[in-house]
C-alpha positions in Angstrom: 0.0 0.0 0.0 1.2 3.7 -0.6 0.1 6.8 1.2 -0.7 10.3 -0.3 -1.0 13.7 1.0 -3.6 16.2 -0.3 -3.6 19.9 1.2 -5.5 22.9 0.3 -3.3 24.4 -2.4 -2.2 27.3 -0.4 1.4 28.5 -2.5 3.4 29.7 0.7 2.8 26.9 2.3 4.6 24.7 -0.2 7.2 23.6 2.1 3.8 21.1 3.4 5.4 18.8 0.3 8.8 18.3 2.1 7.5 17.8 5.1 5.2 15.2 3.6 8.2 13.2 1.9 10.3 13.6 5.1 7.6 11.5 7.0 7.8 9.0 4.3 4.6 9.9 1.8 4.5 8.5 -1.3 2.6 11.4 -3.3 1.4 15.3 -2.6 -1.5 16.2 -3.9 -2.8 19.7 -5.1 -6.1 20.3 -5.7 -7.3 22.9 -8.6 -9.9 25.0 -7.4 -9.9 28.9 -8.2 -12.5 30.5 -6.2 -10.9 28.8 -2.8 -7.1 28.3 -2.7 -3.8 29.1 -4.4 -3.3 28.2 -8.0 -2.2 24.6 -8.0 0.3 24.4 -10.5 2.5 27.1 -9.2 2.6 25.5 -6.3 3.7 22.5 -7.4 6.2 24.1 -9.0 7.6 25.2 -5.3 7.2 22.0 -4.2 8.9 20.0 -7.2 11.5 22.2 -6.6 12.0 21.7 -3.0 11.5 17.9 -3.1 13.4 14.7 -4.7 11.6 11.6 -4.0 8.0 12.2 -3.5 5.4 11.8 -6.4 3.8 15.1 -7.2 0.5 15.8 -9.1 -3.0 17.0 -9.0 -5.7 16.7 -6.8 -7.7 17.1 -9.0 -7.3 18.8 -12.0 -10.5 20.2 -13.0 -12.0 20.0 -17.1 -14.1 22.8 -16.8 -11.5 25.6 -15.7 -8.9 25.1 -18.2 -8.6 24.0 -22.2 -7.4 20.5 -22.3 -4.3 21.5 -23.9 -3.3 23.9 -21.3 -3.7 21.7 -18.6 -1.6 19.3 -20.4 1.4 22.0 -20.7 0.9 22.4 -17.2 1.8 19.1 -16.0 4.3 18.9 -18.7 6.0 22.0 -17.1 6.3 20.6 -13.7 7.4 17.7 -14.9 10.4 19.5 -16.0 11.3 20.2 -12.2 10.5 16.5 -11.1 11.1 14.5 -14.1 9.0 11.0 -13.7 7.2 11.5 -10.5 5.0 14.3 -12.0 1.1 12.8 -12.5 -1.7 14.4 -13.6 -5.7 13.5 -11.5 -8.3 14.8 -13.4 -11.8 15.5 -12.6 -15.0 16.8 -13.5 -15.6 20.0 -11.2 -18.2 18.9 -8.2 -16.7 22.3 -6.2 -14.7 24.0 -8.8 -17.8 24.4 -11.3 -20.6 24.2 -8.3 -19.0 27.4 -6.1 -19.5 29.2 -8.8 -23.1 28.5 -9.8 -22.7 25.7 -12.8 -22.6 21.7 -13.2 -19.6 19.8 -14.1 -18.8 19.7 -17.8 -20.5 16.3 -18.9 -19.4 12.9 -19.4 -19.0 13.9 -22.9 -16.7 17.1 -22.5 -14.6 14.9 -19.8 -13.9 12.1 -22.2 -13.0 14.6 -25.0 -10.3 16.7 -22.5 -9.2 12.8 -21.2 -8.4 12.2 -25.0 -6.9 15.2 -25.9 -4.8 15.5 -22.9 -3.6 11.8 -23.5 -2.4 12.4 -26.9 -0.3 15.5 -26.1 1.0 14.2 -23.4 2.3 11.3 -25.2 3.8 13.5 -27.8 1.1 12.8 -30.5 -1.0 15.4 -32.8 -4.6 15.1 -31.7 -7.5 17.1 -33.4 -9.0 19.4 -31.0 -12.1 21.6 -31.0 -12.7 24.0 -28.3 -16.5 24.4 -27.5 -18.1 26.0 -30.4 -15.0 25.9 -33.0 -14.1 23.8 -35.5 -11.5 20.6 -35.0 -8.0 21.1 -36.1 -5.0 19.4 -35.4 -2.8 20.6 -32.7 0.9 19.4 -31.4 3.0 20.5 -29.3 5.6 23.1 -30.7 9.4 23.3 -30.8 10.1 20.8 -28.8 13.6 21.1 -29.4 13.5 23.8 -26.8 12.9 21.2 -24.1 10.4 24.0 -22.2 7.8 20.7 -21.3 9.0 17.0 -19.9 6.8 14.4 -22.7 10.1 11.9 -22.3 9.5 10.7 -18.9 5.7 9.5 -18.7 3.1 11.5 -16.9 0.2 9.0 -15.6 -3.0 10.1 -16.0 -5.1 9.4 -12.9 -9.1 9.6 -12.6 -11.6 10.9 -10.2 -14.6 8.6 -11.0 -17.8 7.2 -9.3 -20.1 7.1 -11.8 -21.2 4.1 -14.3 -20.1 7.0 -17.7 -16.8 8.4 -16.0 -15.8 4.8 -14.9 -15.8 4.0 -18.1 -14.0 6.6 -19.6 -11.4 6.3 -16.8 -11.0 2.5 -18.3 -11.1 3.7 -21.5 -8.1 6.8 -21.3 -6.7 6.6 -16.9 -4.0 4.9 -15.9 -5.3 4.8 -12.4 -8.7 5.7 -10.6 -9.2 7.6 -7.7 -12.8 7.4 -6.0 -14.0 10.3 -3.7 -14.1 7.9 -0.2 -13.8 4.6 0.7 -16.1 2.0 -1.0 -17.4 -1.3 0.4 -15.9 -4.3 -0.9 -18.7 -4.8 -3.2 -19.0 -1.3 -4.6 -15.3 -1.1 -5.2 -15.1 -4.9 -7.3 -18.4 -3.6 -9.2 -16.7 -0.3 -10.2 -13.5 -2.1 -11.0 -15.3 -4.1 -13.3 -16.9 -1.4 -15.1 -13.3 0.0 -15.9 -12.1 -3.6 -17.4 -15.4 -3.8 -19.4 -14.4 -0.2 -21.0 -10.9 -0.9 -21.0 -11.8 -3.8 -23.3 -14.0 -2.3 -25.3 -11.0 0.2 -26.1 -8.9 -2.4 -26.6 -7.1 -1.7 -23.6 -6.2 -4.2 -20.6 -6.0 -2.8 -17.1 -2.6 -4.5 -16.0 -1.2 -5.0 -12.6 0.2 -1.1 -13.2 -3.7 0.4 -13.0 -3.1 2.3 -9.7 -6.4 2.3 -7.7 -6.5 5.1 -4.8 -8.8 6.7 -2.3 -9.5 9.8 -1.1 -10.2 9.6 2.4 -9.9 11.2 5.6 -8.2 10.0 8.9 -7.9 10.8 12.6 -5.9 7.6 14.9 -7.6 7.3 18.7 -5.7 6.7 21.8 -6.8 4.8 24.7 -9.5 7.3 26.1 -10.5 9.2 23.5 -14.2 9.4 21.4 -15.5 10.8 18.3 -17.1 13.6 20.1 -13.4 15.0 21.1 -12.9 18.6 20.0 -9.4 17.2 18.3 -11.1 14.8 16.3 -13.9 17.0 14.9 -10.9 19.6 14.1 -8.9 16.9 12.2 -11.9 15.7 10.3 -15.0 17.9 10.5 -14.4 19.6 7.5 -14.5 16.2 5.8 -17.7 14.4 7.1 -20.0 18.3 6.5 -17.8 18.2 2.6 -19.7 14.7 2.0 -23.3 16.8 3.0 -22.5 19.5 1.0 -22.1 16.7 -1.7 -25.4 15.5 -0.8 -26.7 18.7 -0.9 -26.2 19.3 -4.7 -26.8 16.2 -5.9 -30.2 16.2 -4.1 -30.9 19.4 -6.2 -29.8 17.9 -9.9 -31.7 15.2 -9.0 -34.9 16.6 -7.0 -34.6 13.3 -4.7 -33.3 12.3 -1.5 -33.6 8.5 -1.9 -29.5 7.9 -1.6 -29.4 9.3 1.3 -28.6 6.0 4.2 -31.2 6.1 6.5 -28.6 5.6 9.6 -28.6 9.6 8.9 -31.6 10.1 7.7 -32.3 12.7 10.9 -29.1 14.7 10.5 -29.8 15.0 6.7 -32.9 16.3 7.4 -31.5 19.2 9.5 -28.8 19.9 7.2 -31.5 20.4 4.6 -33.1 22.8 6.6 -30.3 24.9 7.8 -29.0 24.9 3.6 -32.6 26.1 2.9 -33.1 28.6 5.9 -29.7 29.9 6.5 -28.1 30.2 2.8 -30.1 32.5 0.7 -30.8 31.0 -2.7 -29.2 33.3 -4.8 -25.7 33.0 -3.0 -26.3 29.6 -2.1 -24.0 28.0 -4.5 -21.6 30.2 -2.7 -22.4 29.5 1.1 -23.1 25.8 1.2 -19.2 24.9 -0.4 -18.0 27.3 2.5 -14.8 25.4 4.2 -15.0 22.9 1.8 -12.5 20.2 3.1 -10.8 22.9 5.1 -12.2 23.6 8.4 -15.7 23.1 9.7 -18.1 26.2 10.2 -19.4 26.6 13.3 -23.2 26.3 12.0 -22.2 22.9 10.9 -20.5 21.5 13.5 -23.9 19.8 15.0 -23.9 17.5 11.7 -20.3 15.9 13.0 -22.1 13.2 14.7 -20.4 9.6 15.7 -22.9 8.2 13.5 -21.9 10.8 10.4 -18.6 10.1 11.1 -18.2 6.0 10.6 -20.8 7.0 7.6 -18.7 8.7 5.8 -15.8 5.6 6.2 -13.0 7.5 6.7 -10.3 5.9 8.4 -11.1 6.7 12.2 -9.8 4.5 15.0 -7.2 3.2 17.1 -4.0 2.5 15.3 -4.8 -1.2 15.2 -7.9 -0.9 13.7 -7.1 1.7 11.1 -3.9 -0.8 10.4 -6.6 -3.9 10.2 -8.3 -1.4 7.5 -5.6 -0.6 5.5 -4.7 -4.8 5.1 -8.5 -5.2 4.3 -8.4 -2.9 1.7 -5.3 -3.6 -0.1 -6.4 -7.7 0.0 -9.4 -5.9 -1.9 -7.0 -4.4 -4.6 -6.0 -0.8 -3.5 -3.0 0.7 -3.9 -2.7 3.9 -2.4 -5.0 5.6 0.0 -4.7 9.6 -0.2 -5.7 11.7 2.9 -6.8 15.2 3.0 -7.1 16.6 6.7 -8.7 19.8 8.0 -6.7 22.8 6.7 -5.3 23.7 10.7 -4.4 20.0 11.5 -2.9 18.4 8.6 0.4 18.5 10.2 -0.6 17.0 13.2 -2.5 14.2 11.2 0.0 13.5 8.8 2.5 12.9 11.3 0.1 11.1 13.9 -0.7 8.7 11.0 3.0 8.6 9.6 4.1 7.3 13.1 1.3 4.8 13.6 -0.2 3.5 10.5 2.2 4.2 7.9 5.9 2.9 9.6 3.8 -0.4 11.2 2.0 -1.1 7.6 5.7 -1.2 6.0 7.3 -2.8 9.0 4.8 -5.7 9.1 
């Protein structure tokens, strides 16, 4: 199993990516979301320049921000700085798009930037179209001015859940990531979806397909409960993220039915503070507010025990998180990525470092 760090992009904070290699990460992660933190690429500029062994990508890079071939020069660029352990994580936009009132770009548009960005990145001429215009056929440029790394491969990670982005993550990624953990069930089901695409591509998903999670993680000692004001500031931010995520797809979808009913009740006081606190017109605004960064004090009711072990982040005493992180690489994954609260990630990433990580590799 391998271990990733993602942090809110905040760009003088870079020295975060040291820190995480020095306590033995395998990959930093910077997500790519404009209306909330730093500009992602230029910070992983600071930290490709400041690090040597630890891989270094996106977290995730969103399709609806950026033309497909700018986000490929991007990535290219910083692989300059940290040739071959530069990857790119692609997504759709849930907060990205959402904070600033419109959908992800569909299924569609996604597949189109996953192909695009695939064939520059592997050197080839692609035909491109951006919305509206007319295909042609693009490259990149003077490449004998060695500005962008295409030499030393760049894998191309997914964020997929759904049945259409599974697919296309079998049919262009080189590795999925999954927002959460999954039950044993859901993740085989989804794996299989990617092989059937793969397939149909004419593809094979080989023993190099990374699978990853995005998770969140807070280790217990002897004493301590999931009401403790330390826990709720490592992970509060996460477990009122996955509402907020409910939230909107309840909207698109003008149906609660997905909700579990083990938090059925809190739901339905989340729903009501969204609908009486957060004025419509701004509420695309006010209900992404601390997303995966801290936890307003409004929302700090909806951290519940029961929220918490809903959510299946990686909560518990060191054994158990260690019995969790065997069971889920027996299932098949390969790296799990945490992203703590924005005032705590130290402390987690160290805490966890020192008693899931160094055990895992010792055992």
């Amino acid at each position: 199993m391998k271990f990733g760090g993602m942090v809110a992009t905040k760009i003088d904070d870079w020295e975060i990516f040291p820190y995480l290699e020095e306590l033995g990460y395998d990959s930093g992660w910077a997500p790519d979301s404009q209306m909330i933190w730093s500009d992602c690429y230029a910070t992983l500029a600071l930290a490709a320049a400041n690090t040597s062994r630890i891989r270094l990508g996106t977290g995730v890079a969103i399709a609806g921000t950026r033309l497909a071939p700018v986000t490929a020069h991007s990535i290219a660029s910083i692989n300059k700085l940290a040739p071959g352990r530069t990857f790119l994580a692609m997504g759709t936009g849930h907060t990205a798009m959402r904070v600033m009132g419109h959908n992800p770009v569909t299924i569609n548009e996604f597949e189109d930037q996953l192909r695009v960005i695939t064939g520059l990145l592997r050197g080839e001429e692609v035909d491109y179209a951006p919305s509206g215009k007319e295909s042609k056929p693009i490259r990149f440029l003077d490449r004998q001015l060695d500005c962008l790394n295409l030499d030393d491969p760049i894998p191309l990670y997914v964020a997929a859940n759904g049945p259409r982005a599974l697919a296309a993550t079998g049919k262009y990624g080189d590795g999925r990531i999954s927002a959460g953990n999954e039950s044993d069930k859901m993740f085989a089901r989804n794996l299989g979806r990617m092989e059937a695409a793969a397939t149909e591509a004419g593809r094979t998903l080989d023993n190099e397909f990374h699978t990853m999670c995005l998770t969140y993680a807070s280790v217990l000692q002897p004493g301590d409960s999931l009401t403790d004001a330390r826990v709720i500031e490592e992970i509060g931010g996460q477990v009122v993220s996955s509402l907020h995520f409910y939230y909107e797809l309840y909207a698109l979808q003008g149906s609660d039915h997905f909700i579990p009913d083990v938090i059925r009740d809190v739901w339905e006081d989340y729903k009501q503070h969204v609908e009486d606190d957060m004025p419509e017109e701004r509420r695309h605004q006010r209900i992404h507010e601390g997303h995966c960064s801290f936890l307003t004090e409004a929302e700090r009711k909806f951290v519940t025990p029961t929220t918490i072990r809903t959510t299946m982040g990686l909560v518990g005493t060191p054994d158990e998180i260690l019995e969790r992180v065997d069971d889920l690489e027996r299932r098949g994954l390969k790296e799990i990525v945490l992203l703590p609260d924005f005032n705590r990630r130290r402390e987690v990433f160290s805490d966890f470092a020192k008693h899931v990580i160094v055990p895992h590799h010792a055992a």
